[in-house]
ChimeraX commands (.cxc) that place a marker at each C-alpha (Angstrom):
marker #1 position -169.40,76.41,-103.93 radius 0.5
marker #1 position -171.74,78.75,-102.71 radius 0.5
marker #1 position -170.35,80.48,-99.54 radius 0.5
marker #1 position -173.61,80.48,-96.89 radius 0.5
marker #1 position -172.39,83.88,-94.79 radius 0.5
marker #1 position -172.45,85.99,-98.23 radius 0.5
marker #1 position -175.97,84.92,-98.89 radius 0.5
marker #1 position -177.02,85.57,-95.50 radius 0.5
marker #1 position -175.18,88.74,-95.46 radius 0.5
marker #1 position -176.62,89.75,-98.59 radius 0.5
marker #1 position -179.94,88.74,-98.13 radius 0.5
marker #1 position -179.83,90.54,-94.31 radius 0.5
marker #1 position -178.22,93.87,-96.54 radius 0.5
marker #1 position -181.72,93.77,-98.74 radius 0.5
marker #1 position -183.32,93.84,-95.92 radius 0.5
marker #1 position -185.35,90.54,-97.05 radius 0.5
marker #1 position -186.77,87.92,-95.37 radius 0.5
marker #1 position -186.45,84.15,-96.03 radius 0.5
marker #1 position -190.05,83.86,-97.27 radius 0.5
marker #1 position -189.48,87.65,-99.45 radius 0.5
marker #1 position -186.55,86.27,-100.81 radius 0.5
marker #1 position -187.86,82.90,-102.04 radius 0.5
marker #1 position -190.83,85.08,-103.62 radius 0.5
marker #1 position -188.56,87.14,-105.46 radius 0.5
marker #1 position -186.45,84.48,-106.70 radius 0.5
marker #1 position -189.07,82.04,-107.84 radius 0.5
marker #1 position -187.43,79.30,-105.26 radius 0.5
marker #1 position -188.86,78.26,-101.99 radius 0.5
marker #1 position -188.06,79.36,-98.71 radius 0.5
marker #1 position -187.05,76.11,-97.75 radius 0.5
marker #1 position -184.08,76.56,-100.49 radius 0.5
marker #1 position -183.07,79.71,-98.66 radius 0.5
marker #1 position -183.19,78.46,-95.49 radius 0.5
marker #1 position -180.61,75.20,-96.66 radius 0.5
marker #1 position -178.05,77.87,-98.81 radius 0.5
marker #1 position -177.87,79.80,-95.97 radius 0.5
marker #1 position -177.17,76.91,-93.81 radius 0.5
marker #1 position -174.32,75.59,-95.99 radius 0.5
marker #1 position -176.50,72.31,-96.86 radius 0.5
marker #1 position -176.76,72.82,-100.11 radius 0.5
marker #1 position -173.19,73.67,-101.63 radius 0.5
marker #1 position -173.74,73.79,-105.52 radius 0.5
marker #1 position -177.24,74.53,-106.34 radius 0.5
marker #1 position -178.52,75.06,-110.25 radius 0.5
marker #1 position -177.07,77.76,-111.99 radius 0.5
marker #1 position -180.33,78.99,-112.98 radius 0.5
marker #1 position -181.65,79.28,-109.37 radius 0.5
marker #1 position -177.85,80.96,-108.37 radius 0.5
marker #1 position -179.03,83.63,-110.98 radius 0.5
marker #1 position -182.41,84.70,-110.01 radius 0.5
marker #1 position -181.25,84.70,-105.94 radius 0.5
marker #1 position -177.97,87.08,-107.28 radius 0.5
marker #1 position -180.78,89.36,-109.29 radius 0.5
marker #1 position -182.78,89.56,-106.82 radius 0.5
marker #1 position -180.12,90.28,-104.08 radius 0.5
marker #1 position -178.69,92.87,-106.32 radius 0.5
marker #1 position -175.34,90.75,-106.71 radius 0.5
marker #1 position -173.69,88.57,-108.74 radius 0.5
marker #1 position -173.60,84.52,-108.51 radius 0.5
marker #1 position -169.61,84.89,-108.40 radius 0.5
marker #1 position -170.43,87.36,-105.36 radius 0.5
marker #1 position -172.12,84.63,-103.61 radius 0.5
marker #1 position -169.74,82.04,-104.62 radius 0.5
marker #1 position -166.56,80.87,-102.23 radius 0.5
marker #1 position -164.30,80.38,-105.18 radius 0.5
marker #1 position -164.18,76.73,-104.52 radius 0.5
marker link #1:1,2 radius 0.2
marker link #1:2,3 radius 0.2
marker link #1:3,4 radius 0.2
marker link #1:4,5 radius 0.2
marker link #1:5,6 radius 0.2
marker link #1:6,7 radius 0.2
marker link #1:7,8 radius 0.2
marker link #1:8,9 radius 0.2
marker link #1:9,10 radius 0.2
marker link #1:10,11 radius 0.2
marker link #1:11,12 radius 0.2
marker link #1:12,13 radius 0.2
marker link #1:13,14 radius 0.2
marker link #1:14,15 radius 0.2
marker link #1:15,16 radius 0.2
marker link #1:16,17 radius 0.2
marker link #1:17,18 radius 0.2
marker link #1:18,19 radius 0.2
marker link #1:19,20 radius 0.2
marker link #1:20,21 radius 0.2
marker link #1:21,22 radius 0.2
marker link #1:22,23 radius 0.2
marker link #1:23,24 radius 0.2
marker link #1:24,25 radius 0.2
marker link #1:25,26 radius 0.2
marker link #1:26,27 radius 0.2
marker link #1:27,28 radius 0.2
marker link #1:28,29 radius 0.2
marker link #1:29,30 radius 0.2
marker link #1:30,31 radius 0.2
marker link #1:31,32 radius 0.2
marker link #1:32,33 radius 0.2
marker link #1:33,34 radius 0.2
marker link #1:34,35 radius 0.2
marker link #1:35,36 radius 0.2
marker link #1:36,37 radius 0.2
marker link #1:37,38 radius 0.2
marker link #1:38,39 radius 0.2
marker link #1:39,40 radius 0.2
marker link #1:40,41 radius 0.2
marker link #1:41,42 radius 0.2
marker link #1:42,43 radius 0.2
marker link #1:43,44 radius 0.2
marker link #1:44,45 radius 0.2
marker link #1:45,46 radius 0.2
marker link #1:46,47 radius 0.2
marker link #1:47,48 radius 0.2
marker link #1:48,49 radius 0.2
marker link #1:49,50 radius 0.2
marker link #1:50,51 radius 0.2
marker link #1:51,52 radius 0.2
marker link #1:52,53 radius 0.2
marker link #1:53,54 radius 0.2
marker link #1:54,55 radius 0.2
marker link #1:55,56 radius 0.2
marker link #1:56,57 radius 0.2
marker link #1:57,58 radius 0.2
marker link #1:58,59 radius 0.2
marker link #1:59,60 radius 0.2
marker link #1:60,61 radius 0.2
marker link #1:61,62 radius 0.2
marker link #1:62,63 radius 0.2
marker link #1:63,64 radius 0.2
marker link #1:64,65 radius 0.2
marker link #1:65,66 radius 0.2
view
């Protein structure tokens, strides 16, 4: 599962926005918005991949370990 504080945190550490994010990531804001919110728990791998790259992280970075 995707752990919401670390993509907040990481997102906040890029110095993104929600919208900037979404952009760079090739997913919509509204995506953001729900990860960050815990509402969406296991989203696609591919989308997991393109947030990490363009965070400058890794999906297991973002991940809770559950």
């Amino acid at each position: 599962m995707i752990d919401a504080n670390e993509v907040r945190r990481a997102r906040r550490r890029a110095k993104l926005s929600r919208e900037e994010l979404a952009g760079l990531a090739e997913v919509t804001p509204l995506t953001v918005a729900r990860l960050e919110q815990g509402a969406t728990a296991r989203p696609p791998s591919s989308q997991m991949v393109r947030l990490a790259r363009a965070l400058g992280t890794t999906v297991e970075a973002l991940d809770d370990g559950r």
